[in-house]
C-alpha positions in Angstrom: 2.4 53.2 53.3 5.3 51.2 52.1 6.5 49.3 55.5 9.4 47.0 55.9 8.9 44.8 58.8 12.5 44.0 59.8 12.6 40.9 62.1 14.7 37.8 63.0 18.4 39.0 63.0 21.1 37.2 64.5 20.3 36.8 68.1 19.0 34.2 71.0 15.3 35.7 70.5 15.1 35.8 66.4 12.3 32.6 66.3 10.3 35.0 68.9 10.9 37.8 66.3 9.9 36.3 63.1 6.6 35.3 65.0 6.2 39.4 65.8 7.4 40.4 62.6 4.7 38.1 61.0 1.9 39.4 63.1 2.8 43.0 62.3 3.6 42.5 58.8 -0.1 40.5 58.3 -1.9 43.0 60.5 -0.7 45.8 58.3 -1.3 43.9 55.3 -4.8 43.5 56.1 -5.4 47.5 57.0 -4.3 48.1 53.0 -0.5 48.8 53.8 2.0 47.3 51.7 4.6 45.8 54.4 6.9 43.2 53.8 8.5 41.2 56.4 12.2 41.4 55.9 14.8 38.9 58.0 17.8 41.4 59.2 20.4 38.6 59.1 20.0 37.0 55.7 18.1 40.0 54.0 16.9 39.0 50.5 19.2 37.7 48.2 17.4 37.1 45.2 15.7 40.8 45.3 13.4 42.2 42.4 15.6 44.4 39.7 13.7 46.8 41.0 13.6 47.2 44.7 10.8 48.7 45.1 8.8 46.1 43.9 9.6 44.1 46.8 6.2 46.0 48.3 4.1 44.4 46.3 5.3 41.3 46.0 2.5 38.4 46.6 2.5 36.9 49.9 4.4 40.2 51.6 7.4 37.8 53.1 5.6 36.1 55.5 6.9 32.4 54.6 9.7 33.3 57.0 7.8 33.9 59.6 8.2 30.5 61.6 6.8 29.2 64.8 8.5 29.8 68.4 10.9 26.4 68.9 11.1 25.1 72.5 15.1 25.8 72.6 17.2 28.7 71.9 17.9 29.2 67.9 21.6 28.0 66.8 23.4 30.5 66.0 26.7 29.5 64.8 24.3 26.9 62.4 22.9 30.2 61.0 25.8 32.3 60.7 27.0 28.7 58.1 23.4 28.8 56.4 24.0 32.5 54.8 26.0 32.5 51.8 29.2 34.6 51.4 31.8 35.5 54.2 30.3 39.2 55.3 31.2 40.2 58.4 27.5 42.4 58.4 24.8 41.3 61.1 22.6 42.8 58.0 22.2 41.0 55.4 21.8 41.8 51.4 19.7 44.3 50.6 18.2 45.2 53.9 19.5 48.9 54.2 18.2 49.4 50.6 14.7 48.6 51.5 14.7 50.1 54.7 15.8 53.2 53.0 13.4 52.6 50.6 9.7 52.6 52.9 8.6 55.0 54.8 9.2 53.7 57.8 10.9 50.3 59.0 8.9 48.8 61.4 11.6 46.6 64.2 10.5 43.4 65.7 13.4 42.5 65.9 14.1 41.5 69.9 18.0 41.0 71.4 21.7 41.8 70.3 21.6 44.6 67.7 17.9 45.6 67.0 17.4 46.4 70.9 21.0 47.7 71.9 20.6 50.9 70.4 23.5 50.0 67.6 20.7 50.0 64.7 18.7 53.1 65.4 22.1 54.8 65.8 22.8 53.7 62.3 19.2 54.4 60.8 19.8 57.6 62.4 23.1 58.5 60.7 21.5 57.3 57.7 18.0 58.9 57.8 15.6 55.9 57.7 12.6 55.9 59.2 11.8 53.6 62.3 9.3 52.4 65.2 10.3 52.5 68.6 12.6 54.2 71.2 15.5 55.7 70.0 19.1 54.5 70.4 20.1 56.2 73.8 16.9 54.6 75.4 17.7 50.8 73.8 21.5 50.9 74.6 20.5 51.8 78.7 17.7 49.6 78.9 19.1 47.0 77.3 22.0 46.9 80.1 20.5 45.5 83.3 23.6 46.5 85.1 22.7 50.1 84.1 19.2 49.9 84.3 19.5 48.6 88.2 21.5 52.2 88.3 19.6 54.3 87.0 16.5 53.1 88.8 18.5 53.8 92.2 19.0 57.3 90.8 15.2 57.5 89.7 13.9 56.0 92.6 12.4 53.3 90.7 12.2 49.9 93.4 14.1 47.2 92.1 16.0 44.3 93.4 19.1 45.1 95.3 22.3 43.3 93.5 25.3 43.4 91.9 26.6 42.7 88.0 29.6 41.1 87.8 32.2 41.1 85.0 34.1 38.3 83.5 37.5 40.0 85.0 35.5 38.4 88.6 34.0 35.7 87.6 35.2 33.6 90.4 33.5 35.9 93.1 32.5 33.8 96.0 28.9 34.0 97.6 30.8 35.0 100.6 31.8 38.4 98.9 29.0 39.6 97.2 26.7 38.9 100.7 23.6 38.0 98.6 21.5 35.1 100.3 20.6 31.8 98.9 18.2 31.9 96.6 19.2 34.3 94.3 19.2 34.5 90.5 22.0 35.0 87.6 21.2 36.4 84.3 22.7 37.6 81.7 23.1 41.6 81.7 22.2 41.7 78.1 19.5 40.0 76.4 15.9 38.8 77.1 12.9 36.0 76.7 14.5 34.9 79.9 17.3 33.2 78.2 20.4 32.6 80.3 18.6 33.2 83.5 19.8 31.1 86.0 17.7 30.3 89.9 20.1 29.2 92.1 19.6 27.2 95.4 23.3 25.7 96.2 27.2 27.0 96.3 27.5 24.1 93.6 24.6 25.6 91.5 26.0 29.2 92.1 29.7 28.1 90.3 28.3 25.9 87.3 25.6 28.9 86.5 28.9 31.5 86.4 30.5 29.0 84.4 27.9 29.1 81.8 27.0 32.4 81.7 30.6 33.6 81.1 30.6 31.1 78.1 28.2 33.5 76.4 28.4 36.6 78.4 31.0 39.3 79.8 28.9 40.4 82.1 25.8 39.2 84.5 23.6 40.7 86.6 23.1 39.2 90.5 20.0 39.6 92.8 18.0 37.9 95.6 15.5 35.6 94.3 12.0 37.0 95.4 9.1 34.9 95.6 6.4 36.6 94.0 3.6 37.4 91.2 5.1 38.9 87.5 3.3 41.8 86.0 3.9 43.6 83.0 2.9 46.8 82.5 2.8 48.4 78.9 3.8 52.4 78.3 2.2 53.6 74.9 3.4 57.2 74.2 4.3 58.1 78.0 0.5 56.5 79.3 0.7 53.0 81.4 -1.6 50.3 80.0 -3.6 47.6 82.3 -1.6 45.6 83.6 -1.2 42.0 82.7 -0.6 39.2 85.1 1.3 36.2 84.2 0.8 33.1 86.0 3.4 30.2 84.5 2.6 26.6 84.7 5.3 25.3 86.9 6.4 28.6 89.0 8.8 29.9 86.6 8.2 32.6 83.6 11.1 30.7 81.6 11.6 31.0 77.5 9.7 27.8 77.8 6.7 29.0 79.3 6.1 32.3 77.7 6.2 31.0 73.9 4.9 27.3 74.1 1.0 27.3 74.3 -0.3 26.5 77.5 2.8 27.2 79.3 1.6 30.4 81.3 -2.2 32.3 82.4 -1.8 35.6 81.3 -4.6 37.7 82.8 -5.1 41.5 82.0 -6.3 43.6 83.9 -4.8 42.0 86.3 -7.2 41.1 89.4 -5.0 39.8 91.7 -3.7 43.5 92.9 -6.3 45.8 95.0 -6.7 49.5 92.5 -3.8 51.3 95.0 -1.0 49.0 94.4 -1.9 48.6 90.7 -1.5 52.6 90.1 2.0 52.5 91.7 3.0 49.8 89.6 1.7 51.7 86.6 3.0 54.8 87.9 6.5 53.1 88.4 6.6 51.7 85.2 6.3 55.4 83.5 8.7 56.6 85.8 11.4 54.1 84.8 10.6 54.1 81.4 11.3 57.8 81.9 14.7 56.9 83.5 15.8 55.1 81.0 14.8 57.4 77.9 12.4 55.4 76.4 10.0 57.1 74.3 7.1 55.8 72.2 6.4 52.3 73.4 8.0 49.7 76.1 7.3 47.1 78.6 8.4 47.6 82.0 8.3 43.8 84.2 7.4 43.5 88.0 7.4 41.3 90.7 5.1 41.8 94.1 6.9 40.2 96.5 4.4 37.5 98.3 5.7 37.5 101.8 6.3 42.0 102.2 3.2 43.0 99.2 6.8 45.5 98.0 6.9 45.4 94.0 9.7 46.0 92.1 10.6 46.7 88.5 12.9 44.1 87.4 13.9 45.1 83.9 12.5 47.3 81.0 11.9 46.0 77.6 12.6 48.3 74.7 11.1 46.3 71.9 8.8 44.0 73.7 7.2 41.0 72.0 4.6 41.9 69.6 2.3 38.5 68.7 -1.5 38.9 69.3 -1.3 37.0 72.3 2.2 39.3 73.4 1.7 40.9 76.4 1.8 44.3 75.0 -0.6 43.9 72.6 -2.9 42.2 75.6 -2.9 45.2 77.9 -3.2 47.4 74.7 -6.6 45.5 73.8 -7.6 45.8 77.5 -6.8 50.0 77.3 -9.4 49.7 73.4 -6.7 48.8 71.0 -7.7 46.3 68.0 -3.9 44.9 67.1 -3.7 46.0 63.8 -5.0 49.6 65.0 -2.4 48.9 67.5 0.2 48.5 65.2 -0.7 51.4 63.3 -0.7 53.6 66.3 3.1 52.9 66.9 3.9 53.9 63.4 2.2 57.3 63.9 3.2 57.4 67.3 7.1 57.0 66.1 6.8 59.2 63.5 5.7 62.4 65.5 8.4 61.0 68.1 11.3 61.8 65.2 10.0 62.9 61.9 6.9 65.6 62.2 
């Protein structure tokens, strides 16, 4: 097959991208496919006259596929770097070769490959793609809505509140959630803009910075507790993986820098009856939220009660090797590259067959 891997973009979690694009794009290179990874936001300039060669180019792309940096990308420096003055998140050429393969494969993670926005438009414009479709990305992808809909589903999850910039200056006092509790953004992921707060003071300054970036945030108890992720591959929980971070706290830090986190799957730690709710949960609210395909749905098991709770669905997880997806997939008998093939076939009797 002729495979774009469409990666990058402009968003918070692009270096986490390119890394998934590159695994995808090699693993498929290596089962005979010719996939080229292809960055959303500055596309390819200097393109063959013929755009279909791009799929046999030497080398499939895969110089842009960089390593995971210890910070948060720049965006504004980015947005400089790309010649021209579009106003397009997409840059040159990338709807041609997406129209082009048979199917675009997204890694992309964040802002406009997991809002829903880009499979609405590959929708309208009939190209081919991986993964959930738009409906399911643009309510998972709002943790305000999610926290919703999982009250309507009966999916256990924090209680909280989201906030919107209109309120920003909501005291503790009104929204009656107890010290600890956590701010994060109500869009986004990789744990980016997630703020634990202990103190009043903490409380304001992490409201300040949020509202820099965000219009809205999401606020909930802080629970102390042990992280699971549990996979869904077309409508079937995986194992589950247990992540144990190096310092207490599953930060952008610690899930992308080597070292920074245990990630143990099947997870051990749970007895067999608590790990088939969780599983069981994690269809359900992938079901809630109309994911199809594949997602990743995050828990917590409270330490002090044993109550889990689903804290947020991912639409377009992280797909490395050492992901957590691809993990519990290899746990459940899936070889990566098999793995990757099995979303493509997967997607494509989701939409197209």
């Amino acid at each position: 097959m002729n495979i774009i891997v469409l990666a990058g973009g402009y968003s918070n979690e692009r270096d986490v991208s390119l890394s998934s694009g590159g695994s995808i794009c090699r693993a498929l290179r290596e089962r005979g496919h010719n996939a080229y990874l292809l960055d959303a936001f500055l596309g390819l300039e200097k393109a063959p006259e013929n755009l279909e060669d791009v799929f046999t180019l030497p080398g499939g792309g895969l110089e842009i596929a960089t390593g995971i940096q210890t910070s948060e990308p720049d965006l504004d420096a980015l947005w400089a770097s790309r010649p021209g003055d579009s106003p397009s998140f997409l840059g040159p050429n990338v709807l041609e070769l997406c129209g082009l393969a048979d199917i675009t494969f997204l890694a992309l993670h964040g802002g406009l490959g997991e809002n829903g926005k880009l499979q609405a438009a590959f929708d309208t414009l009939g190209i081919r793609y991986t993964g959930p479709d738009s409906l399911g990305c643009a309510l998972s992808m709002d943790k305000g809505v999610t926290k919703d809909l999982f009250h309507s589903a009966g999916v256990p999850t924090p209680y909280g509140t989201h906030v919107s910039r209109r309120n920003k200056d909501i005291s503790l006092e009104t929204l009656q959630i107890p010290l600890p509790l956590v701010v994060k953004p109500c869009s986004g992921g990789s744990s980016i803009g997630v703020h634990f707060v202990h103190t009043e003071e903490e409380f304001r300054e992490a409201m300040r910075v949020s509202f820099e970036k965000e219009d809205e945030v999401v606020i909930e108890p802080f629970i102390d507790g042990r992280e699971y992720a549990c996979g869904i591959f077309d409508g079937q929980a995986l194992p589950l993986v247990e992540i144990i971070p190096d310092g207490g706290v599953f930060d952008y830090v610690h899930k992308y820098q080597s070292g920074g986190a245990s990630e143990i799957c099947p997870a051990t730690s749970v007895d067999k009856e608590t790990t088939e709710a969780i599983q069981k949960t994690g269809v359900l609210a992938a079901q809630a939220l109309r994911l199809n395909v594949y997602c990743r749905a995050d828990f917590i098991v409270d330490n002090h009660t044993g109550q889990f709770y689903c804290l947020e669905v991912n639409s377009l997880p992280g797909m490395t090797s050492a992901s957590l997806l691809p993990k519990a997939a290899k746990a459940a008998g899936y070889e990566y590259g098999e793995f990757c093939e099995q979303i493509i076939e997967k997607s494509l009797d989701a939409r197209y067959r």
